[in-house]
N, C-alpha and C positions, 0 to 999 in steps of 0.2 A: 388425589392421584391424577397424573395428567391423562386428559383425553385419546391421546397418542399409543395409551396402553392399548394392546390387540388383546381380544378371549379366545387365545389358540389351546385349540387342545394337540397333547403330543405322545406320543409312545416309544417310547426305546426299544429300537431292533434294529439289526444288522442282519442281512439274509445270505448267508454263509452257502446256502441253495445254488442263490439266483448268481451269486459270484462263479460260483464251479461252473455253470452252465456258460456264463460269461466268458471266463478263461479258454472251457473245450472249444466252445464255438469261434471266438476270434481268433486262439491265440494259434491251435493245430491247424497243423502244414504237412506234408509229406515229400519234403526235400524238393519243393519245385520252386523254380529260376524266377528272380523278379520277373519282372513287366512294367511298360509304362506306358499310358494314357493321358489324353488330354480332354476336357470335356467343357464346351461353354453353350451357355445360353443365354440369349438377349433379353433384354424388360419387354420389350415388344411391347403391348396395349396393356399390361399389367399393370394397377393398381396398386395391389398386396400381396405379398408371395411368403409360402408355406417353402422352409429348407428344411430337408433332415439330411444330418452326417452322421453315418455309422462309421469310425473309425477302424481300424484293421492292426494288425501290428506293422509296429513302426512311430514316429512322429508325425504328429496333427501339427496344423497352422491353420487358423481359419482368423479372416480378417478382411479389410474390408480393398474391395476389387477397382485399378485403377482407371478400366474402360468403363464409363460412365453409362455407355449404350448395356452392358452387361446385369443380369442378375444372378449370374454366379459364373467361374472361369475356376476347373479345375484340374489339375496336372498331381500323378501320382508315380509313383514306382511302389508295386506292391505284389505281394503272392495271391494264390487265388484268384476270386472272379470281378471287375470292377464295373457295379451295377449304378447305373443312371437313368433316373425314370422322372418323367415333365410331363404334370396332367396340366389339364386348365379347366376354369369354372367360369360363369359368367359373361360368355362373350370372351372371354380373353382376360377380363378385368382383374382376374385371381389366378397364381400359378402355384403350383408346387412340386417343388424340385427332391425328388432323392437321391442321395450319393449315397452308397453302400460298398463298403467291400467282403465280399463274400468268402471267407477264409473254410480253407475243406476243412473238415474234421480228421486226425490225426495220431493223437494220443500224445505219450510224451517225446518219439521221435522226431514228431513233427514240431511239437516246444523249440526243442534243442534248435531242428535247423533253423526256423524262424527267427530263433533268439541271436543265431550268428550273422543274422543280414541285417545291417544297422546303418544301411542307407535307404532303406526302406524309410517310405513318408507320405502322405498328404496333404496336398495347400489346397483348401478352397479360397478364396477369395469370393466374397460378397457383396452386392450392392447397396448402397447408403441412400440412395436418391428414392427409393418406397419403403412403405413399414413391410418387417419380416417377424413371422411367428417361425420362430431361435429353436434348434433340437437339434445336440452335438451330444454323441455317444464317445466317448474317444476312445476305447479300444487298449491296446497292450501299446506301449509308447510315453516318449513324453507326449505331452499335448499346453499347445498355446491358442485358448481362445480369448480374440483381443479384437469383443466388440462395441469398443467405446464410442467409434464414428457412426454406427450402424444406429440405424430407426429401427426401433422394436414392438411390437406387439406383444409378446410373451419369450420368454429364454428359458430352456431345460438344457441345462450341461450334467450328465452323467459319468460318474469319472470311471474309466477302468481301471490296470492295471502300470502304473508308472506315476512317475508326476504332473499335476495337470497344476499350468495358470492361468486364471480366466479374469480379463477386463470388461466390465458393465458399462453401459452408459446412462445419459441423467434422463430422465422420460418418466411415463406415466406406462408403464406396464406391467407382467406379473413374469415374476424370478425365481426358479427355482434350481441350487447350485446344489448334486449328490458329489461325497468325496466315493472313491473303490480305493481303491490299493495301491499306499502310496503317499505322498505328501504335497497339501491342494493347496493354493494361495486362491484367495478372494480375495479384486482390487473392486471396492464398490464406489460410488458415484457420489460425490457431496449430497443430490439430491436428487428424491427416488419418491416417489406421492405414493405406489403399491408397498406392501410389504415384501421383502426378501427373505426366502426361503434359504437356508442352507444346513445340508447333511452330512454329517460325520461320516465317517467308514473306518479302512485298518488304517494308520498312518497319521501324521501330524495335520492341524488344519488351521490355516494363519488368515486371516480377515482384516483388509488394510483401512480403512475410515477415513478420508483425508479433510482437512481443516473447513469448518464452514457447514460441516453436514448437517441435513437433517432429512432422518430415513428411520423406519422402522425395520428392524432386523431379529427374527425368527430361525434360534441355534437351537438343534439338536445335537450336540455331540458325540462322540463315536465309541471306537476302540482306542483310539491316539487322542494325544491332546489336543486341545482346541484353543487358540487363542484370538483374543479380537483386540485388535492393535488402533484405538482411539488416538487423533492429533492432539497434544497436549492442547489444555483447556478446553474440551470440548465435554458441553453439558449434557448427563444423559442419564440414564435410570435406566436400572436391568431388576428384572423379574428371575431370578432362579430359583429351580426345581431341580433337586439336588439327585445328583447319581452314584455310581460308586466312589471315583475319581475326588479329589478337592476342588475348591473353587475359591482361588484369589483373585484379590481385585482392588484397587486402591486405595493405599490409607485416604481420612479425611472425609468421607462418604457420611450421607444421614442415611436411618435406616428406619426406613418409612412402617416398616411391618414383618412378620418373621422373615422373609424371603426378598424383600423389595427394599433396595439402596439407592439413593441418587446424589449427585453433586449439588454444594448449593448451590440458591438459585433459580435448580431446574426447572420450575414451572414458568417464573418472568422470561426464559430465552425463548429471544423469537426462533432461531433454530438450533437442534438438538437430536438426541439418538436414544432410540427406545430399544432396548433389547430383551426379546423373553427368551432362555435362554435354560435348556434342559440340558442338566450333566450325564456324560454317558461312563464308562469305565475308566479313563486315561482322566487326568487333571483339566481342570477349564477357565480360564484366566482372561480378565479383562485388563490391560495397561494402557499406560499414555506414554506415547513417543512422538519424537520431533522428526515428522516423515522427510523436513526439506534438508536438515542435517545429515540424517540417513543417506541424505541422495545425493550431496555433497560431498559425502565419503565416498560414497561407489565412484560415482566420477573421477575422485581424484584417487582410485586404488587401495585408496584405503580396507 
């Protein structure tokens, strides 16, 4: 067995808890009027900088910021209270930035009115030019986190309650993508030296691979199904630990031991994709797709 393989150990849960808490605390309103804010801050003498986004209800955009002088530039329309808090460490060398939106508690009146303001949103934009330690909570909304430009440190995307799609980039850091409630896409990076973490929850969870990878990837799956969408021909070996749900996965595979399948090959590719990969209640499926055809469709409407 290749070197590549991780000794993760893993547990199946879903915290059904810490969701309700989630939902009360973001999602309740008490029938109060948007607002809008704008909020930026410079690199100044910083280094390395520390961002946390707490999402709010509404849509998330978090990506990367076009004024170059900037380490983050944000603009929102939202309910509740819109908190921004810039410590520094080091002489300046270290910053970290919190954006929060602070949503009252409400019950389900405030659900309902919140849910009928649907131009509610937050854009941060972030800067590319330092490394950032990544922590996006995103709240009741869609959400589009798309940090393939960005220099990373570590990345925590937490999904809430909608859809969330999150872009990685290629680096040597540490990943870890939770789904909530709702249907997650992961676009991962050809080539990733950390392991990637990613967490099922209620809803579908789709995992894009694109040609050329080689990364090691750490699936827990959910309540929904989980699927990991390899570029045809791409060599690779999955470890599963099997859950309620089934687990398909390509004709043609050797099958190295009760649990562990690979492509042939696998061992002579210079790069490749290791996936340990725990089933949760919904199905969990590995395929191969031709991502450039895919995208030739979209394009032309298809």
């Amino acid at each position: 067995m290749s070197d590549k393989k991780k000794n993760v150990e893993t547990e199946f849960s879903f915290d059904f808890s810490g969701l309700a808490n989630k939902i009360g605390e973001v999602v309740s309103t008490i029938g109060e009027e948007p607002e809008t804010s704008y909020f930026d801050e410079k690199i100044g003498e910083a280094t390395v900088a520390k961002v946390e986004i707490n999402g709010g209800m509404g849509k998330l955009h978090v990506h990367p910021v076009e004024d170059e002088s900037l380490l983050a530039q944000v603009e929102t329309k939202h309910i509740g209270k819109m908190n921004y808090v810039v410590s520094q460490s080091g002489n300046g060398a270290g910053k970290t930035v919190k954006i929060e939106n602070q949503v009252m508690r409400g019950g389900f009146r405030g659900i309902i009115g919140g849910m009928g303001k649907k131009d509610l949103y937050i854009d941060a934009a972030l800067t590319a030019a330092i490394p950032l330690e990544l922590k996006v909570e995103t709240g009741v909304g869609e959400a589009l986190v798309d940090a393939r430009d960005l220099s990373l440190i570590s990345a925590h995307v937490d999904g809430g309650v909608g859809p969330a799609t999150v872009y990685l980039p290629e680096g040597d850091y540490k990943a870890k993508v939770e789904a909530g409630v709702g249907p997650l896409t992961v676009n991962v990076p050809a080539h990733l030296k950390s392991t990637l973490r990613i967490e099922g929850g209620v809803g579908p969870v789709t995992v894009n691979v694109p040609a050329g990878a080689n990364l090691t990837l750490d699936v827990e799956a959910g309540v929904g199904p989980m699927t990991i969408r390899l570029a045809e021909g791409t060599p690779f070996m999955v470890d599963y630990d099997g859950g309620l749900g089934p687990f398909h996965r390509p004709n043609g595979l050797v099958q190295k031991s009760k649990k562990v399948w690979q492509t042939e090959g696998y061992d002579l590719a210079a790069e490749s994709v290791f996936v340990k990969l725990e089933g949760g209640v919904g199905p969990s499926k590995i395929v191969f797709v031709d991502h450039e055809a895919e995208k030739s469709k979209r394009k032309n409407g298809e």
